[in-house]
N, CA, C and O of each residue as an XYZ file, in Angstrom:
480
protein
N       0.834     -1.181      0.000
C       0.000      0.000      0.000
C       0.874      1.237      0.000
O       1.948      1.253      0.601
N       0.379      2.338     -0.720
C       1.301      3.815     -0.669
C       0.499      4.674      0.161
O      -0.672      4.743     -0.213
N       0.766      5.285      1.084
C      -0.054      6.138      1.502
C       0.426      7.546      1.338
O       1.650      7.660      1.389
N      -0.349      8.788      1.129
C       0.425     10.256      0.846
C       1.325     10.337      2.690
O       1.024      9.730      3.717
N       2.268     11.181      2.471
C       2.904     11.643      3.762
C       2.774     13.836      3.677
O       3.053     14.743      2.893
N       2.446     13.734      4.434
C       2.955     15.552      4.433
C       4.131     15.964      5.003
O       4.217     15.722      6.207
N       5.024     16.496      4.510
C       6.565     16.879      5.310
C       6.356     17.991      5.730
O       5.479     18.498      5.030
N       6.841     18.974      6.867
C       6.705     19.918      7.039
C       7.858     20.554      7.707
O       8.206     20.073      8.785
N       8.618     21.748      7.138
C       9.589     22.291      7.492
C       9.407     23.400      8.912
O       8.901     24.518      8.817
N       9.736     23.027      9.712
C       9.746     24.135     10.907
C      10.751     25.239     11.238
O      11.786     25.313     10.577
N      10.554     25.916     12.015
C      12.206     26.495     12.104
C      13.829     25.395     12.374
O      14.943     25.347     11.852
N      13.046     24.596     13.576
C      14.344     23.760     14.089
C      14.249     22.660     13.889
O      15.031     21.971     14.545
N      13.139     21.780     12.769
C      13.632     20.023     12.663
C      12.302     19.896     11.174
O      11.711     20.604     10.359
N      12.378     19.121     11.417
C      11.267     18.548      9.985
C      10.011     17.900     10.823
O      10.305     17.431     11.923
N       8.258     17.812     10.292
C       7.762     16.747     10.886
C       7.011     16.341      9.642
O       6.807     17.016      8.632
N       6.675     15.214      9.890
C       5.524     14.665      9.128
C       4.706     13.967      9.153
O       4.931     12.998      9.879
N       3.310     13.977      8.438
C       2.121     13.059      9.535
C       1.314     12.562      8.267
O       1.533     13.130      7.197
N       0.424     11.567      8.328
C       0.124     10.665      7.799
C      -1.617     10.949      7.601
O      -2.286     10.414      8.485
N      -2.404     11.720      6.553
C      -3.844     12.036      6.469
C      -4.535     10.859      6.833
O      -5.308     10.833      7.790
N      -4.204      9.526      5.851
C      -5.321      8.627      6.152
C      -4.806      7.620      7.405
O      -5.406      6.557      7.567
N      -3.616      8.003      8.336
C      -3.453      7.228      9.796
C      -3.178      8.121     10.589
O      -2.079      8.602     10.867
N      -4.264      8.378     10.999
C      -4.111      9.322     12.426
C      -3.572      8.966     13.377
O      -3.588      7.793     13.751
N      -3.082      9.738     13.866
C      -1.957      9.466     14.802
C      -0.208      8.988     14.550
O       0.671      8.847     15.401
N      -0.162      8.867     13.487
C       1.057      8.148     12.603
C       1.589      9.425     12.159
O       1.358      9.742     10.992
N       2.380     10.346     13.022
C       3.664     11.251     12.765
C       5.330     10.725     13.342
O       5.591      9.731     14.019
N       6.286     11.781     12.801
C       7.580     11.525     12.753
C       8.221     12.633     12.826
O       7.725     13.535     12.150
N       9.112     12.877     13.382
C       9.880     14.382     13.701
C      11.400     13.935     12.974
O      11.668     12.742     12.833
N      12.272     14.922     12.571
C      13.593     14.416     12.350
C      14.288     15.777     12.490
O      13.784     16.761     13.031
N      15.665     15.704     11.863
C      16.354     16.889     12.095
C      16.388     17.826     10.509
O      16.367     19.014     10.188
N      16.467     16.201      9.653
C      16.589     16.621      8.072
C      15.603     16.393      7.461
O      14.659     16.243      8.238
N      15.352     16.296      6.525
C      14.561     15.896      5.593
C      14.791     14.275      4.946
O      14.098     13.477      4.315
N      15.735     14.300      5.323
C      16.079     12.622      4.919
C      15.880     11.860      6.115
O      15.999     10.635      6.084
N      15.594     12.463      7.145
C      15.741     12.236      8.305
C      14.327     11.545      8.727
O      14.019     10.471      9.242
N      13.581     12.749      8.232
C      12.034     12.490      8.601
C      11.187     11.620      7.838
O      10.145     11.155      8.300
N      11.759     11.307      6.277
C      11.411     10.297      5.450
C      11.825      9.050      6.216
O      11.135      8.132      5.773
N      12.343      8.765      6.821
C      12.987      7.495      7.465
C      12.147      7.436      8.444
O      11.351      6.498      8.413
N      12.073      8.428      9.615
C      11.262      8.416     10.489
C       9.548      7.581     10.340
O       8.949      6.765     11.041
N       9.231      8.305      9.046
C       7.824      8.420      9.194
C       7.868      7.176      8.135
O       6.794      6.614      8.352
N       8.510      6.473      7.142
C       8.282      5.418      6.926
C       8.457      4.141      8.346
O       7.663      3.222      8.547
N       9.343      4.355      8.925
C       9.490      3.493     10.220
C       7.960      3.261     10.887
O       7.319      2.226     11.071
N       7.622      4.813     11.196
C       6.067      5.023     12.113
C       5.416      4.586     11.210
O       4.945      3.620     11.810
N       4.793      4.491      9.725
C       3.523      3.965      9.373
C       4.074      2.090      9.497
O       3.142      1.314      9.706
N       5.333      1.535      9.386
C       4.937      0.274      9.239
C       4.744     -0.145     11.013
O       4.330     -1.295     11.159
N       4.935      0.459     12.041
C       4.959      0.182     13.487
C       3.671      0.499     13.859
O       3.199      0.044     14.901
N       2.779      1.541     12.814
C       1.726      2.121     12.699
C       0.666      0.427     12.758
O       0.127     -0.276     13.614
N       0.895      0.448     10.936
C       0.370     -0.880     10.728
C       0.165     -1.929     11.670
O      -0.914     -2.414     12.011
N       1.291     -2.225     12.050
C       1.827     -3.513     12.994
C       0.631     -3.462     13.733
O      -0.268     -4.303     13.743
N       0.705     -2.293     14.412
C      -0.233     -2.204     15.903
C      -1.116     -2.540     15.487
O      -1.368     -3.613     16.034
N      -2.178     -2.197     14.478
C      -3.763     -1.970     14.033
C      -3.648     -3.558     13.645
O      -4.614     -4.204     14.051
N      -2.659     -4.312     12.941
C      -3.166     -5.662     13.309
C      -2.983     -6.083     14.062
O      -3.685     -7.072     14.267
N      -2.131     -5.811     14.917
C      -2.009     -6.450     16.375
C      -3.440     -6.422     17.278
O      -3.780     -7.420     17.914
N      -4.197     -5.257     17.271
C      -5.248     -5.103     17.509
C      -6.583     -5.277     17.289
O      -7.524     -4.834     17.947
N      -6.592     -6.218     15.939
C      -7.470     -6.673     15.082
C      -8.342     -5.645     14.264
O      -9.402     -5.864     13.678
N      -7.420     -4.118     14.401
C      -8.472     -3.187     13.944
C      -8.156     -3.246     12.295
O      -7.083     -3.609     11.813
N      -9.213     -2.850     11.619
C      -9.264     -2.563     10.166
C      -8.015     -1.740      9.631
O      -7.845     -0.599     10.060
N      -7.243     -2.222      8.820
C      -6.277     -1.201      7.975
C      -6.914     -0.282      6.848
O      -7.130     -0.854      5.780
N      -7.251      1.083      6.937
C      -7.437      2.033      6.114
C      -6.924      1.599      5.037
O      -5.876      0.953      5.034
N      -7.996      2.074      3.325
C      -7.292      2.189      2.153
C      -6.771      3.597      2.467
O      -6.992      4.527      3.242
N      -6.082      3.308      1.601
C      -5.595      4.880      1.002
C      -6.587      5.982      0.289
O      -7.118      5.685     -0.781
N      -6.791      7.068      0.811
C      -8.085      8.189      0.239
C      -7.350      9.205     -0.026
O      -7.650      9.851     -1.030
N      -6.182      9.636      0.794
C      -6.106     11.206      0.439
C      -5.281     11.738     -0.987
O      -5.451     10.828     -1.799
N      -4.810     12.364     -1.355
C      -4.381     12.789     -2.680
C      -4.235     14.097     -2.368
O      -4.768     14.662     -1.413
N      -3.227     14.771     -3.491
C      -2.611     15.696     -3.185
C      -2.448     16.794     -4.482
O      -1.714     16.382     -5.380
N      -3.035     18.116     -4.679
C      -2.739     18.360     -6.112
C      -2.439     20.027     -5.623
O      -2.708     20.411     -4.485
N      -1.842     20.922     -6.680
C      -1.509     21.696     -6.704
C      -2.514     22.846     -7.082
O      -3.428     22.701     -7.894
N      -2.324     23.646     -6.609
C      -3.546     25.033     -6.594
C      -2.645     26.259     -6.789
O      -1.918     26.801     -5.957
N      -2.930     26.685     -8.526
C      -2.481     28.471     -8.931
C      -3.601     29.307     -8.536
O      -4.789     29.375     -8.853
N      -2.635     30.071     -7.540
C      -3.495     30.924     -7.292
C      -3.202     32.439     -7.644
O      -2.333     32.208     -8.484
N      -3.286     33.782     -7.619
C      -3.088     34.923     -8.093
C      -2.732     36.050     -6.737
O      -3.429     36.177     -5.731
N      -1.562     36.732     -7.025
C      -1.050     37.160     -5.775
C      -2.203     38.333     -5.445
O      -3.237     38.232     -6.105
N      -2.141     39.152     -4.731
C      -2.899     40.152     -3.939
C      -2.526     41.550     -4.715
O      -1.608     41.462     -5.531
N      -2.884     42.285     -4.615
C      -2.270     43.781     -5.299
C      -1.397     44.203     -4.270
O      -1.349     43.610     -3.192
N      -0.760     45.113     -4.516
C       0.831     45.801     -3.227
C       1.562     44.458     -3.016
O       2.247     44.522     -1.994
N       1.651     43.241     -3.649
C       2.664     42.509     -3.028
C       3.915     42.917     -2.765
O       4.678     42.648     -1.837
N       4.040     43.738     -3.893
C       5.792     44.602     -3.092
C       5.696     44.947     -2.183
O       6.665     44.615     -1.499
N       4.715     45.735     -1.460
C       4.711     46.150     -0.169
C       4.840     44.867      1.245
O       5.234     44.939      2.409
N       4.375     43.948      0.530
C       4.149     42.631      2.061
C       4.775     41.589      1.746
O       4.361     40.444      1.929
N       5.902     41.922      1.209
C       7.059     41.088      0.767
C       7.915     40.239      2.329
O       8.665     40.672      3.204
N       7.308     38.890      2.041
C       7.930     38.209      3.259
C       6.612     38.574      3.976
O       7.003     38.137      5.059
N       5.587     38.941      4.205
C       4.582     38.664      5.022
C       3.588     38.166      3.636
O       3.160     39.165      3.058
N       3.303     37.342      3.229
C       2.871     36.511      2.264
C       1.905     35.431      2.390
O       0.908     35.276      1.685
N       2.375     34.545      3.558
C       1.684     33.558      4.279
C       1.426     33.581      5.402
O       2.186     32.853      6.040
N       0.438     34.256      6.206
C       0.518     34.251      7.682
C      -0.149     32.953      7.614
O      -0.698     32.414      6.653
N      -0.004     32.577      8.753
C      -0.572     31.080      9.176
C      -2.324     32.076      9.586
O      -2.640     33.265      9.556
N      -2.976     30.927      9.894
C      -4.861     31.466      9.757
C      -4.762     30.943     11.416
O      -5.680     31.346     12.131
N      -3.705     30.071     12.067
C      -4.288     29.958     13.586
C      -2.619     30.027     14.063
O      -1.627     29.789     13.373
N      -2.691     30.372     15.250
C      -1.800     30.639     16.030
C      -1.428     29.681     17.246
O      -2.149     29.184     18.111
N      -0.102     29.592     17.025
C      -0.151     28.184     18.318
C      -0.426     29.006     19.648
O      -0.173     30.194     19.846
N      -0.989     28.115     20.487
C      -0.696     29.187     21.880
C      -0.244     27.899     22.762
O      -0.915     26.869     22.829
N       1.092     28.125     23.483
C       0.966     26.816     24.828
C       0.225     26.138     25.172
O      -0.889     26.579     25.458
N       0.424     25.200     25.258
C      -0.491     24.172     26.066
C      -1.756     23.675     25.180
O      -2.602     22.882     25.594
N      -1.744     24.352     23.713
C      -2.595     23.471     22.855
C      -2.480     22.784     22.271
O      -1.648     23.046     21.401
N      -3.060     21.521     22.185
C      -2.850     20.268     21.047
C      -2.818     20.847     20.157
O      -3.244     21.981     19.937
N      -2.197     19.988     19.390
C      -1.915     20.106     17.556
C      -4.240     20.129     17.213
O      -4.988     20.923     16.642
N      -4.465     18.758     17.985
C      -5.866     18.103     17.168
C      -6.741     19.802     17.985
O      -7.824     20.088     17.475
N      -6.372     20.491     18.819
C      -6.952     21.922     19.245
C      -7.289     22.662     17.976
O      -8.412     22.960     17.569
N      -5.754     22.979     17.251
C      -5.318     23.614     16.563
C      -5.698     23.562     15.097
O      -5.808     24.479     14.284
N      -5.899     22.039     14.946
C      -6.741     21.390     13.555
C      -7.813     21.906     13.473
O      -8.356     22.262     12.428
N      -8.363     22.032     14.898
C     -10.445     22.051     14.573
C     -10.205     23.445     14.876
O     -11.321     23.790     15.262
N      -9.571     24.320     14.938
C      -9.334     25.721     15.103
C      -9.843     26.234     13.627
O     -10.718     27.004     13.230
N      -8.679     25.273     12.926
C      -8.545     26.156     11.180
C      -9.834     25.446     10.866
O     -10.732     26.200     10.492
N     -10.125     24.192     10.932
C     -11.157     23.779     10.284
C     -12.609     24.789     10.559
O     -13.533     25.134      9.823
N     -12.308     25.016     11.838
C     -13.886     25.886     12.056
C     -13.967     27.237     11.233
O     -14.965     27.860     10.873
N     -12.242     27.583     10.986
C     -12.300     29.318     10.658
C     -12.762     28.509      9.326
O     -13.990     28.531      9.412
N     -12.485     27.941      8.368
C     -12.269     27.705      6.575
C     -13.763     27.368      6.645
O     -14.414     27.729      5.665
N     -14.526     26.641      7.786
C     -16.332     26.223      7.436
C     -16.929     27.621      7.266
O     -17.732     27.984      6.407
N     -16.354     28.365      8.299
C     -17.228     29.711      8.411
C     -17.271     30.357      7.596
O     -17.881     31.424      7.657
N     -16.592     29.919      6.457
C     -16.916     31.006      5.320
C     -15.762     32.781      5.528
O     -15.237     33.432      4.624
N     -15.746     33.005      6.801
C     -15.477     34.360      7.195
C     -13.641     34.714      6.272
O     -12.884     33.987      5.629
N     -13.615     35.590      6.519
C     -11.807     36.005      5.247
C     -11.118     35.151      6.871
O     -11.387     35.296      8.063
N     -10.302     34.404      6.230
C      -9.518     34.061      7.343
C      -8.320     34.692      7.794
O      -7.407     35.094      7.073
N      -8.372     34.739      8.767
C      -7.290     35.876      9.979
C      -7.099     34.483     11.215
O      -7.454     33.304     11.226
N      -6.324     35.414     12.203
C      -5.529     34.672     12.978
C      -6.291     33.890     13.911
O      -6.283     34.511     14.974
N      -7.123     32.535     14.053
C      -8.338     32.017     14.865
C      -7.648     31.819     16.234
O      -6.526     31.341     16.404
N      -8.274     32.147     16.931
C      -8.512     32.195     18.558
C      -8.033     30.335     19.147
O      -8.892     29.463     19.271
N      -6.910     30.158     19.354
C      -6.936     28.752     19.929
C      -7.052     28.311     21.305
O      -6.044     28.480     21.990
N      -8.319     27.648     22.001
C      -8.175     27.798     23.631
C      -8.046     26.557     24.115
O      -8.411     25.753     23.257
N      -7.809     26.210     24.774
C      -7.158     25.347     25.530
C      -8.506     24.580     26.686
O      -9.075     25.184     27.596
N      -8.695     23.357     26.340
C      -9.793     22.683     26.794
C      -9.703     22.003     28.092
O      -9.060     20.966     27.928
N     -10.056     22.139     29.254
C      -9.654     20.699     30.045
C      -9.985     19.984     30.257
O      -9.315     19.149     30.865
């Protein structure tokens, strides 16, 4: 089976996580690093879910590219280009932070920086 991976560059290491196995991420330092990683985690991934007798996911997600058209004044916001739409704040889960953006992108509303709070 192939499953898509997402890599993601941070300031200080690489991560990457797995759409159709939740919970199946990998941190590294490089990029070659984190390909290793996160092939390691989906087959230890696997392992478990039969170890557990649970169902192995097909593969669903897919991945395609989107042109889009810059903004007017881009000279002016040069390097402010991509703000992120949610903001980490301490002490919030990543899965906080997911249903953060997901709620701002349902709402329809121009997306800006969503409010992330911290549940107990």
């Amino acid at each position: 089976m192939k499953y898509w991976v997402v890599i993601e560059k941070s300031p200080r290491n690489y991560s990457a996580y797995v759409p159709d196995l939740p919970g199946c991420v990998a941190t590294g330092d490089t990029q070659a690093d984190v390909e290793r990683e996160i092939h390691d985690a989906i087959e230890f991934h696997l392992a478990g879910m039969v170890a557990d007798n649970d169902p192995i996911p097909e593969p669903w997600s897919y991945a395609r590219e989107v042109d889009v058209r810059m903004p007017r004044g881009r000279e002016q916001h040069q390097g402010q280009l991509a703000p992120c739409c949610w903001q980490q704040r301490p002490g919030a889960s990543p899965f906080t932070q997911q249903r953060a953006l997901r709620e701002t992108h349902r709402s329809g509303a121009r997306l800006r920086r969503a409010r992330v709070v911290r549940h107990p």
